[in-house]
Backbone as CSV, one residue per row, in Angstrom:
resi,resn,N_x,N_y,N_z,CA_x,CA_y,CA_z,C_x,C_y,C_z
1,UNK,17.697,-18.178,-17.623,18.145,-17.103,-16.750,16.925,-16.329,-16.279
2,UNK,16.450,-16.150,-15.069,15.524,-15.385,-14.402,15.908,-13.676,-14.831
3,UNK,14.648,-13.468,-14.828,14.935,-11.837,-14.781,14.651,-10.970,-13.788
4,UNK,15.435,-10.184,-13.939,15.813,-9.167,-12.447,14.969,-8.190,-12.572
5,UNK,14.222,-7.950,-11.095,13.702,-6.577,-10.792,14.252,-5.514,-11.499
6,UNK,13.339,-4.448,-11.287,13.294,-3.030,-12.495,13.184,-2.137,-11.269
7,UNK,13.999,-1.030,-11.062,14.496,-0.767,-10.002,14.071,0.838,-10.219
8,UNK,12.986,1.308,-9.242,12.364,2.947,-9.432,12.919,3.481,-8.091
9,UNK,13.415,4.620,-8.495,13.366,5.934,-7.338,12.403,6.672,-7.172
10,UNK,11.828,6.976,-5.900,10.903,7.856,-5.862,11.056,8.656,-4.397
11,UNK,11.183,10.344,-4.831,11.048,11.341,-3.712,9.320,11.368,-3.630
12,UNK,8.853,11.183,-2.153,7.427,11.227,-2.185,7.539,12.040,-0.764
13,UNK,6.840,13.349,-0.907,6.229,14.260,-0.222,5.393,13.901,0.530
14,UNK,5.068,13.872,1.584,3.770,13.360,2.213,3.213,14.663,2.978
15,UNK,2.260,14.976,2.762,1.411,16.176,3.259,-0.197,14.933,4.057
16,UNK,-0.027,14.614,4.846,-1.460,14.081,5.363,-2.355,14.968,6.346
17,UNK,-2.722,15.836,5.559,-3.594,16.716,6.818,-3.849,16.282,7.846
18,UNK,-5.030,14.690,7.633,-6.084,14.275,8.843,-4.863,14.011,9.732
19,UNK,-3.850,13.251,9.787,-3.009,12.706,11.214,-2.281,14.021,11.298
20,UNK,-2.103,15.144,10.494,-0.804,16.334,10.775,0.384,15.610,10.601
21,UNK,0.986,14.778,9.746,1.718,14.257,9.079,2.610,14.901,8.210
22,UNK,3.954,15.486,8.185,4.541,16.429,6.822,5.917,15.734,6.408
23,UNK,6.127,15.094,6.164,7.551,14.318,5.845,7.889,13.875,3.853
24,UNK,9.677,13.996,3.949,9.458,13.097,2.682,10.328,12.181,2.529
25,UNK,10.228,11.261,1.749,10.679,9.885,2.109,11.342,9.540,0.866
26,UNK,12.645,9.165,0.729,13.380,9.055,-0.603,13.492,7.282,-0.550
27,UNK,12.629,6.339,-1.850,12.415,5.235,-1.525,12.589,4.920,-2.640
28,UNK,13.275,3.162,-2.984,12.981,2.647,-3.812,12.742,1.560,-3.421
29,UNK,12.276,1.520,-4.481,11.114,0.402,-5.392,11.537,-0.866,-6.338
30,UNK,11.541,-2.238,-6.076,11.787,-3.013,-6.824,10.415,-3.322,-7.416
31,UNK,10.270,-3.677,-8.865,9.310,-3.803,-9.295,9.895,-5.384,-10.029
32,UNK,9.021,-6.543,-9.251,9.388,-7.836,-9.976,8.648,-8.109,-11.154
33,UNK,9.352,-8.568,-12.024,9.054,-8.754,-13.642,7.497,-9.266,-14.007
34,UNK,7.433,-9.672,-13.061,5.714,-10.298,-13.236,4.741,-9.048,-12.791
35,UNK,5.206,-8.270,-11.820,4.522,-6.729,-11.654,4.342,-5.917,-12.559
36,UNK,2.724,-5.209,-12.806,2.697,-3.855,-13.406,2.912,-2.953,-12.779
37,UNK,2.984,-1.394,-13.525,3.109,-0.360,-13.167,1.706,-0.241,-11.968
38,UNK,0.902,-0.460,-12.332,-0.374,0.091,-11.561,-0.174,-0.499,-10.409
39,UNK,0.212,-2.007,-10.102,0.273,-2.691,-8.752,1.696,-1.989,-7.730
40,UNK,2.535,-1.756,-8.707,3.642,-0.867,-8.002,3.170,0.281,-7.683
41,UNK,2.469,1.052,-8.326,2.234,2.400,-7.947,1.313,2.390,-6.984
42,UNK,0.317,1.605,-6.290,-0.583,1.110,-5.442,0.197,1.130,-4.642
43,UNK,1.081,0.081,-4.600,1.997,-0.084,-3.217,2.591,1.435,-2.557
44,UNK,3.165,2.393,-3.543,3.560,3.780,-3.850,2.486,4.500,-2.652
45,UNK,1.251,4.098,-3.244,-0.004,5.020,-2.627,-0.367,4.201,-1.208
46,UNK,-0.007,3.293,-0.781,-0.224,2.564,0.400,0.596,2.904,1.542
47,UNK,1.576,3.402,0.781,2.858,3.838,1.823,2.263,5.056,1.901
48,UNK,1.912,6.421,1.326,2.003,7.678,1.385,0.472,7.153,2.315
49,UNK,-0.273,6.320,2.532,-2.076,6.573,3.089,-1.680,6.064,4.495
50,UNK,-0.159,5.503,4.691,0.643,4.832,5.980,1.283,5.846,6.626
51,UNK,2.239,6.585,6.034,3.341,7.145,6.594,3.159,7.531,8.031
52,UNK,1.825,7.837,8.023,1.534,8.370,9.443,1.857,7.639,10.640
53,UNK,1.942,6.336,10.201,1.565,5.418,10.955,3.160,5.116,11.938
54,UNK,4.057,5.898,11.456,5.448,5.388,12.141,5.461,6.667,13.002
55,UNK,4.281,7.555,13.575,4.527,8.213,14.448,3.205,8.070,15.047
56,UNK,2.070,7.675,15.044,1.233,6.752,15.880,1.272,5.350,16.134
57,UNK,1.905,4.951,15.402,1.871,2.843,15.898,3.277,2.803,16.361
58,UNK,4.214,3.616,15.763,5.419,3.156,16.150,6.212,4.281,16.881
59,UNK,5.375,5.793,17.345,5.952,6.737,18.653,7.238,7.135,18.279
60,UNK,7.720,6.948,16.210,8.434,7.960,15.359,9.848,6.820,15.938
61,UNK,9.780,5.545,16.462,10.728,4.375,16.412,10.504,3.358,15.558
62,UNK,9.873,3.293,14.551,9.149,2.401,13.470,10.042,2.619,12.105
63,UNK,9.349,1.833,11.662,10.286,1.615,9.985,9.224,1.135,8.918
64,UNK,8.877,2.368,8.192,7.581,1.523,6.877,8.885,1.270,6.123
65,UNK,8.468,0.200,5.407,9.167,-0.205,4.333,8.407,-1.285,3.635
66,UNK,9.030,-1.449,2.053,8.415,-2.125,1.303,8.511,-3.775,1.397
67,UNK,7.897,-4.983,1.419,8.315,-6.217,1.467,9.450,-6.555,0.330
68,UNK,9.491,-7.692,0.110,10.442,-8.385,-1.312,8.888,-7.833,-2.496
69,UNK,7.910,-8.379,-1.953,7.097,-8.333,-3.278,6.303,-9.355,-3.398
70,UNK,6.101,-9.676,-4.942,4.971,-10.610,-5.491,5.929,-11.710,-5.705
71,UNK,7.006,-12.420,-5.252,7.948,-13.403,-5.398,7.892,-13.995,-3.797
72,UNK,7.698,-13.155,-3.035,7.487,-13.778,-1.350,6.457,-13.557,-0.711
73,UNK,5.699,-14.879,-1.364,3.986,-14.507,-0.734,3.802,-14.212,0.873
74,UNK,4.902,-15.076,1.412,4.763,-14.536,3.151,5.123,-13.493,3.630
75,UNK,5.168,-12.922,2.739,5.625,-11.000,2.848,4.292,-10.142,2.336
76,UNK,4.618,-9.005,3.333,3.686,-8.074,2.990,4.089,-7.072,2.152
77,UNK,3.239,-6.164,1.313,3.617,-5.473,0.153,4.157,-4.170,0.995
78,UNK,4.210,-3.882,2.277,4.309,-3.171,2.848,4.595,-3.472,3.948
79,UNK,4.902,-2.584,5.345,4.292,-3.510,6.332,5.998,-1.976,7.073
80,UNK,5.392,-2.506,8.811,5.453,-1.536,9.895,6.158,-2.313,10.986
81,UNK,7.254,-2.081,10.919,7.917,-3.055,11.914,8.554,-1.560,13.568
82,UNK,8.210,-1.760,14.176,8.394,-1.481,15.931,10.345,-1.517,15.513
83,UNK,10.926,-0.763,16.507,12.224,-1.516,17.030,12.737,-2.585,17.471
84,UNK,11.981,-3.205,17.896,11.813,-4.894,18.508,11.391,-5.432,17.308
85,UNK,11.193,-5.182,16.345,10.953,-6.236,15.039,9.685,-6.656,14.947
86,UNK,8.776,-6.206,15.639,7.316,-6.619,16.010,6.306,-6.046,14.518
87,UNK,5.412,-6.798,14.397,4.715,-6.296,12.858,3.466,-5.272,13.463
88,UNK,3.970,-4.071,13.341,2.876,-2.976,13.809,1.427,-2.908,12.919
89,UNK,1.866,-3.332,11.408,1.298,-2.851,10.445,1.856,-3.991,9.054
90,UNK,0.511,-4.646,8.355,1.177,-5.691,7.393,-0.286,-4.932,6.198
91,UNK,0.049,-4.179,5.340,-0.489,-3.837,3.967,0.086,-4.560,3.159
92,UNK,-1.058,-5.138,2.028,-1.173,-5.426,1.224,-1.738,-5.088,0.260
93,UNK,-1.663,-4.931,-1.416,-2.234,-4.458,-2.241,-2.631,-5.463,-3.545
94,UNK,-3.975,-5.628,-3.913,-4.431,-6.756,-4.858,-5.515,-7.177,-3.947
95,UNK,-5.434,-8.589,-4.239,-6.427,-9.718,-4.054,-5.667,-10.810,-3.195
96,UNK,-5.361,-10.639,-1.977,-4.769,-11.904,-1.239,-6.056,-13.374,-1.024
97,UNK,-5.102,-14.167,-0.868,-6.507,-15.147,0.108,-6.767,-15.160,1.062
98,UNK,-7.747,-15.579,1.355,-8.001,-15.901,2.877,-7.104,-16.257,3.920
99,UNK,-6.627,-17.408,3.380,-5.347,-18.344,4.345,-4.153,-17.119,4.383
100,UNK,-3.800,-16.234,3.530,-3.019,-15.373,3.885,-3.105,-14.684,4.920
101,UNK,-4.857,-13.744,4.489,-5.389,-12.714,5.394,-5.185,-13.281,6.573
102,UNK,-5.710,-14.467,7.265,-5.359,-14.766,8.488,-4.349,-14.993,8.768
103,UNK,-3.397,-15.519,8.339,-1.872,-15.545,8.658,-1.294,-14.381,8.956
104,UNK,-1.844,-13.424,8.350,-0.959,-11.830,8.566,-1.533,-11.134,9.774
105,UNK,-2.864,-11.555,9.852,-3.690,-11.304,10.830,-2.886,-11.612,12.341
106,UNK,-2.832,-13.308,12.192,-2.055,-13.307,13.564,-0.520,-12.897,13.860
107,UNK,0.210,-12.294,12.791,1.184,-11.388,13.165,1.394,-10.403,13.267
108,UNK,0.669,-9.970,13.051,0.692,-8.339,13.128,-0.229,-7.783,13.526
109,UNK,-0.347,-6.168,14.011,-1.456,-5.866,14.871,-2.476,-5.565,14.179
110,UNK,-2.615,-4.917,12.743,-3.735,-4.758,12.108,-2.922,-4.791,10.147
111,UNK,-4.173,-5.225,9.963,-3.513,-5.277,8.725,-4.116,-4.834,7.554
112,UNK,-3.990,-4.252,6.608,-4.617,-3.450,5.317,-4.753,-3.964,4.036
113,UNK,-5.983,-4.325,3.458,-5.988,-4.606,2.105,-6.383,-3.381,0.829
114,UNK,-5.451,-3.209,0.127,-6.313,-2.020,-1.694,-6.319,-3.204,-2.539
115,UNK,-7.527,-3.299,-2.439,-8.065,-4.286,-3.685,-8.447,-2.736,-4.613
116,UNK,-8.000,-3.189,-5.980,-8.069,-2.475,-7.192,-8.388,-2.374,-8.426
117,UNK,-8.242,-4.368,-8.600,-8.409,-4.529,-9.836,-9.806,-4.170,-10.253
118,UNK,-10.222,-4.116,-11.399,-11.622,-4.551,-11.792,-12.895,-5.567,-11.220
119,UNK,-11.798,-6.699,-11.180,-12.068,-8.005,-10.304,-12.216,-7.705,-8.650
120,UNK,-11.949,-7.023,-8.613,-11.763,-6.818,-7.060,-13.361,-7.058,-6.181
121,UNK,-14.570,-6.692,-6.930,-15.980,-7.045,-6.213,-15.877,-8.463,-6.239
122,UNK,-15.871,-9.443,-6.942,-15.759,-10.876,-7.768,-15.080,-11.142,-6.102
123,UNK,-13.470,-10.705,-6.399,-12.719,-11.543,-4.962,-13.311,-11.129,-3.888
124,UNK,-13.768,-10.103,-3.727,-14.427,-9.665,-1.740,-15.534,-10.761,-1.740
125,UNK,-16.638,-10.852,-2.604,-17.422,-11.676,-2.080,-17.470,-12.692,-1.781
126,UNK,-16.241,-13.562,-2.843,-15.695,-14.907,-2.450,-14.777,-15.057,-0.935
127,UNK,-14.377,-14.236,-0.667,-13.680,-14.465,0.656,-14.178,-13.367,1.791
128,UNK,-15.409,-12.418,1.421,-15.814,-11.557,2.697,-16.280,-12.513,4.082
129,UNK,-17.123,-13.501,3.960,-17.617,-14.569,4.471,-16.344,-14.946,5.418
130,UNK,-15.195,-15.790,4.895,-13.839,-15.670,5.107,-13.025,-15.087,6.518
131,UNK,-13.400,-14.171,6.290,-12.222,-13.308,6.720,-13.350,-12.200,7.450
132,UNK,-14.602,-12.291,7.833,-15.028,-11.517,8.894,-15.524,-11.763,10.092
133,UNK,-14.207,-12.646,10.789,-13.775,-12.651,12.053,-12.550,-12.173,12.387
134,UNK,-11.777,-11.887,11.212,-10.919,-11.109,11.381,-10.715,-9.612,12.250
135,UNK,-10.514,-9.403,13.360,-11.039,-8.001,13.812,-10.022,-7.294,13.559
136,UNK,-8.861,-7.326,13.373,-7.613,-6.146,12.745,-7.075,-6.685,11.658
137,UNK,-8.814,-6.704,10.947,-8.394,-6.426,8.734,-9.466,-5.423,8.282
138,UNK,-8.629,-4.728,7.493,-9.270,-3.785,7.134,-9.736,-3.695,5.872
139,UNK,-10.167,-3.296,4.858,-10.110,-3.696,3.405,-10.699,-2.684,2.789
140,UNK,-10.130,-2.056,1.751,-10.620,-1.092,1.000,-10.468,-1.142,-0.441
141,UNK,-11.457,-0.759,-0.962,-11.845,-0.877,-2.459,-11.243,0.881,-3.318
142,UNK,-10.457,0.522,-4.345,-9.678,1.492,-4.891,-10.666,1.479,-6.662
143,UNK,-10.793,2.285,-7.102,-11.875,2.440,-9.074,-10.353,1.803,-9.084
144,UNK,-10.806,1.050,-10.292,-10.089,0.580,-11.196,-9.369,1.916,-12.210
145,UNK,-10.220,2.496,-12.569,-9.893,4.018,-13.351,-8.671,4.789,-12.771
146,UNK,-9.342,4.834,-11.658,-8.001,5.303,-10.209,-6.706,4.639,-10.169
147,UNK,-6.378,3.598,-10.166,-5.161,3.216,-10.052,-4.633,2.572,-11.306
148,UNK,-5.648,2.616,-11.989,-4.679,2.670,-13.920,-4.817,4.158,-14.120
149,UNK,-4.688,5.259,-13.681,-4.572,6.788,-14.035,-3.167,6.922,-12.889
150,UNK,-3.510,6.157,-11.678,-2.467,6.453,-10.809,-0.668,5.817,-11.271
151,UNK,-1.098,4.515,-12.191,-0.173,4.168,-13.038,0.816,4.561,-13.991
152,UNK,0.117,5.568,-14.285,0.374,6.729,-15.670,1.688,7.567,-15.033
153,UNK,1.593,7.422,-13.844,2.534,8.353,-13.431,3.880,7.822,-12.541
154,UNK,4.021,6.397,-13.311,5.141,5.651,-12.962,6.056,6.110,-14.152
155,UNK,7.689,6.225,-13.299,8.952,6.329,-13.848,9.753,6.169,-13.083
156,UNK,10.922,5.642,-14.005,12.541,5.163,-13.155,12.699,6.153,-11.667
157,UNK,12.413,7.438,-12.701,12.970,8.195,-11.277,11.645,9.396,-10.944
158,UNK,10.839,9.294,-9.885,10.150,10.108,-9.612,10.012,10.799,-8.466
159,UNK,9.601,11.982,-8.618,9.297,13.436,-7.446,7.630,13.400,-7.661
160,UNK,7.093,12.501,-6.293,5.682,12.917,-6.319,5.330,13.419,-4.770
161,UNK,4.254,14.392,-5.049,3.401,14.998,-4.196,2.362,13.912,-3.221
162,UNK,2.247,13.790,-2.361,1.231,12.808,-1.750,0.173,13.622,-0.617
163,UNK,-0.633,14.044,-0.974,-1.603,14.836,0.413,-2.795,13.866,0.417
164,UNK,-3.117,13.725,1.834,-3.947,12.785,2.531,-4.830,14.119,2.941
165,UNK,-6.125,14.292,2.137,-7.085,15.090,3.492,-8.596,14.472,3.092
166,UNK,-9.009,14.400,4.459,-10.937,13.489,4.529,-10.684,12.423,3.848
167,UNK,-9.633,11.371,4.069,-9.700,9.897,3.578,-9.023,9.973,2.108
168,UNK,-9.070,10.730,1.498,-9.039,10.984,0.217,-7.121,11.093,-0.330
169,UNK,-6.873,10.108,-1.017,-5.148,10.357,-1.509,-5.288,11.350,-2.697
170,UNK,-3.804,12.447,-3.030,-4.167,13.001,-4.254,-2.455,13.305,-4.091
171,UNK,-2.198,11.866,-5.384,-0.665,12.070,-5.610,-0.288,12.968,-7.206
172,UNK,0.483,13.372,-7.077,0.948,13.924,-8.416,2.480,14.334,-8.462
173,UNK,2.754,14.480,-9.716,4.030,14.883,-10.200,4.466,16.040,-10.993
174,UNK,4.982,16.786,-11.755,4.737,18.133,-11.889,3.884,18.743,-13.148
175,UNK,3.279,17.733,-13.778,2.640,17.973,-15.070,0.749,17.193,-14.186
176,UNK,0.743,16.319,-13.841,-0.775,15.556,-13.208,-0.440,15.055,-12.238
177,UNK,-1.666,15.063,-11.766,-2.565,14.872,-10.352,-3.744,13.533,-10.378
178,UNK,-3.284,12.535,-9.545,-4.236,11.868,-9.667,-4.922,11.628,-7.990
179,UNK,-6.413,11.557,-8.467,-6.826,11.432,-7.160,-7.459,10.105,-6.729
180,UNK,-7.127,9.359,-5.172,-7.958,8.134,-5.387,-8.512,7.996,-3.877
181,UNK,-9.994,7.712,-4.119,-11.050,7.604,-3.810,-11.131,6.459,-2.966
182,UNK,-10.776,5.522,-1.609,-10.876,4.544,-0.977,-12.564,4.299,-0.572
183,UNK,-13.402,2.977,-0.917,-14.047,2.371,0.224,-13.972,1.673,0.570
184,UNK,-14.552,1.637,2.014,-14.262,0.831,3.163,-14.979,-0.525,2.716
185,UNK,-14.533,-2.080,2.712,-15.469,-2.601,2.466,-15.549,-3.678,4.116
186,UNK,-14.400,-3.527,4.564,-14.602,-4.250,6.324,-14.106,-3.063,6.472
């Protein structure tokens, strides 16, 4: 017998200074059995570093929402669909491959990587080469420290804070605050 997704609520506040962004978004979250907390909560923080994006890419007619997951590799962990169904926006969080990156590449208009793990220098260099002809991929490097602290603050049911100001995410819930630090690596 397969086992079934683990199923989180989360009220997430979005305060993004840099776009003037103020919304909150009542979302859940399937977390598939092979997923940790930290890779879910990434995805969590990918959406709140997005939100903006359904009133610049998609002119407040857009839809962020989460993919299936780590069970449908041709899905994005995220991703920005237009009214016409068009892929505005395909985020991903981890270590994809190459053959992905370009695949998502040619569907969608730009597309986002949070590499996080530890491993995460190890995979850019093996596939930077790769994937820089890609001109709408983006890729950013998340501390490892950062998104196992950002982990800490996974539960069934959560009320988190999300403010975006100077690049910088700083989510929290009513006891901690975690802050995470993006670089650019394309």
């Amino acid at each position: 017998m397969a086992l079934k997704s683990t199923i989180f609520k989360a009220t997430l506040c979005v305060a993004d200074i840099d776009h003037g962004y103020y919304a909150d978004h009542a979302l859940t979250i399937a977390r598939h059995p092979s997923e940790n907390d930290e890779r879910m909560m990434m995805r969590l923080a990918a959406f709140a570093l997005h939100a903006h994006q359904i009133q610049s890419l998609g002119n407040g007619d857009a839809t962020l929402s989460f993919g299936a997951g780590v069970s449908t590799p041709d899905e994005a962990d995220l991703w920005l669909r237009d009214f016409t169904g068009a892929i505005r926006a395909w985020i991903d969080v981890g270590q994809p491959d190459d053959s992905a990156l370009a695949k998502a590449s040619r569907q969608a208009d730009e597309v986002t990587v949070y590499a996080f793990h530890h491993a995460a220098d190890v995979w850019w260099r093996g596939i930077e080469n790769k994937v820089a002809r890609l001109a709408n991929l983006s890729v950013w490097r998340v501390a490892a420290a950062e998104s196992q602290a950002l982990a800490e603050l996974a539960q069934r049911t959560m009320h988190l804070q999300a403010t975006v100001q100077e690049g910088t995410l700083l989510v929290g819930d009513a006891a901690r605050h975690v802050s995470l630090e993006r670089v650019r690596l394309k």
